[in-house]
N, C-alpha and C positions, 0 to 999 in steps of 0.2 A: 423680356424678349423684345427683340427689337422687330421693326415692320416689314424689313426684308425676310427675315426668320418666320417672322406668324404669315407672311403670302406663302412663303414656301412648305411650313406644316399643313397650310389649308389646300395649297396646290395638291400635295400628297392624299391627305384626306379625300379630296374628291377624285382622283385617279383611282381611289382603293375602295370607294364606296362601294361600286357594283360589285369587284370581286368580294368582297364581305358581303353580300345579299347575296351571290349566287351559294357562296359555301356556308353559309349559316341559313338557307334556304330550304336545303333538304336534312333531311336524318337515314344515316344507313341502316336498314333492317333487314333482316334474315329470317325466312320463314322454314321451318322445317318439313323436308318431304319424307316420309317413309321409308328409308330404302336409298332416297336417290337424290341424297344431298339436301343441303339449302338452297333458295330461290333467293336472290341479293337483289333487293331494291335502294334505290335510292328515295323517298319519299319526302313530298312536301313536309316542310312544318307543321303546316297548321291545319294536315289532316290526321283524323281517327284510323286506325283498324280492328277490324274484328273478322278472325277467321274463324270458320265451320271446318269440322271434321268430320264426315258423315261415318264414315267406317273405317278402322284399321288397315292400314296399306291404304289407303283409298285416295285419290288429290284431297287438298282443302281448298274452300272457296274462301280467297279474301276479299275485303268490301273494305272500300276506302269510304269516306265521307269526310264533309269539314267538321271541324270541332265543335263548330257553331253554325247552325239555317239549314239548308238543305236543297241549296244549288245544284249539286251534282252528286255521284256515286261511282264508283269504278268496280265493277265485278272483276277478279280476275283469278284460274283455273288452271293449273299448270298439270296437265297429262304428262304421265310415260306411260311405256310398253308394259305391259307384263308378261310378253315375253320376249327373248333375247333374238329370236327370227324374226320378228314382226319390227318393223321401223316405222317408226311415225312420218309424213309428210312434210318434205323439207321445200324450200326455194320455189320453184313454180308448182308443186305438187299441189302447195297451200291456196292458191291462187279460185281452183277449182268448186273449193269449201267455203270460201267466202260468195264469192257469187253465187251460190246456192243460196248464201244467207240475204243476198242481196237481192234475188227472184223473192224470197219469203215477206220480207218487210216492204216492198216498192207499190204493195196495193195499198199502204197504211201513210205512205212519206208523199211529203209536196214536192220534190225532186220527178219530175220526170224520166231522168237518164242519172242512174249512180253508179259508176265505175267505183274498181276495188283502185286502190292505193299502196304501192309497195313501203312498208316499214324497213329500214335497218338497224338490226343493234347490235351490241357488241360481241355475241355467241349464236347470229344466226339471224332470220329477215323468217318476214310474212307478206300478210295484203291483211288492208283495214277499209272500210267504207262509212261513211258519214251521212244521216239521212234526217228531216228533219218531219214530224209529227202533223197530220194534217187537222187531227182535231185533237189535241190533247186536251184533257177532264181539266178544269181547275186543279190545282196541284199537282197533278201529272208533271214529266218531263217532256219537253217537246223537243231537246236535242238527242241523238243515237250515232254515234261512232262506236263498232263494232270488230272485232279480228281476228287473226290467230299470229300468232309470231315463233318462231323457233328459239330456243334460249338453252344450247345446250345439247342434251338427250331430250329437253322436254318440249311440247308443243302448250302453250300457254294460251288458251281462248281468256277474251277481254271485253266487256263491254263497257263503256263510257255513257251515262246519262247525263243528261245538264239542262238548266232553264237558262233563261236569257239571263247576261251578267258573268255567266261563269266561262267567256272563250279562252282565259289563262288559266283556267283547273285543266280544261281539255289539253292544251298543249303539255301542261307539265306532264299530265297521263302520260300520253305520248312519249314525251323524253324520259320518265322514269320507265316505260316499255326499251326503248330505244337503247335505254342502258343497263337494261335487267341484264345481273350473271347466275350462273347455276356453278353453285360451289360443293364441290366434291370431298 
């Protein structure tokens, strides 16, 4: 191979780097809901799941975590109806429900003022809020981004924990919310 050829293989390679990180970055998984389809995430790599089933028909809680330590965790609860007159809380409805959560935690957080945060993703938006820990225990978590988001028919509550080191788990959360679908 001559030396115009190998700059221009290596020029390529590094244009094509990032996209090869971002698409060998996540894994598409599909959790099953009862009744009312799959939940389609896109999720990191190089994290774990484990979901809970409490009862028949009932949501699951999944919990994310990494494969290895214990920087962060993502709870996350995907609600529907049960029944076909009652509609769950879409666009600013959501708004309401988080600020609630955001009066609950604001005695516990070093934030003096926490406003909610509008989410969009691909089958519907929320509000999420970000608070951080005023005396967390040793091992505790001392990060809380919190929310609800629409995805669908479903209304998806989420919580995010993290310790210092982990602000790219948190955003990924975030984008795998962002790009949650409900498959039917």
């Amino acid at each position: 191979m001559n030396h115009h050829n190998m700059k221009y293989l290596l020029g390529m390679l590094l244009l094509a780097a990032p996209l090869m990180v971002l698409a060998g970055g996540t894994t598409s998984r599909e959790y099953l809901l009862s009744g009312h389809g799959n939940l389609a995430l896109q999720v990191p790599s190089g994290w774990r799941d484990q979901v809970k089933r409490p009862a028949k028909r009932m949501p699951p809680t999944i919990t994310f975590s990494p494969k290895s330590g214990n920087l962060f965790q993502v709870i996350v609860t995907p609600i529907w109806s049960h029944r076909k007159d009652h509609k769950l809380p879409s666009g600013r409805k959501i708004r309401p429900l988080v600020e609630s959560s955001i009066q609950d935690i604001s005695r516990q957080a070093v934030e003096q003022s926490i406003a909610p945060r509008e989410i969009t993703g691909k089958q519907g938006g929320g509000y999420y809020f970000s608070a951080t820990s005023k005396s967390p225990k040793p091992g505790d978590f001392k990060y809380l981004s919190q929310g609800m988001i629409r995805i669908g028919d479903l209304l998806a509550t989420f919580t995010i924990l993290s310790k210092d080191g982990a602000e790219k788990d948190v955003q990924s959360a975030l984008a795998m919310f962002r790009g949650a679908r409900q498959i039917k």
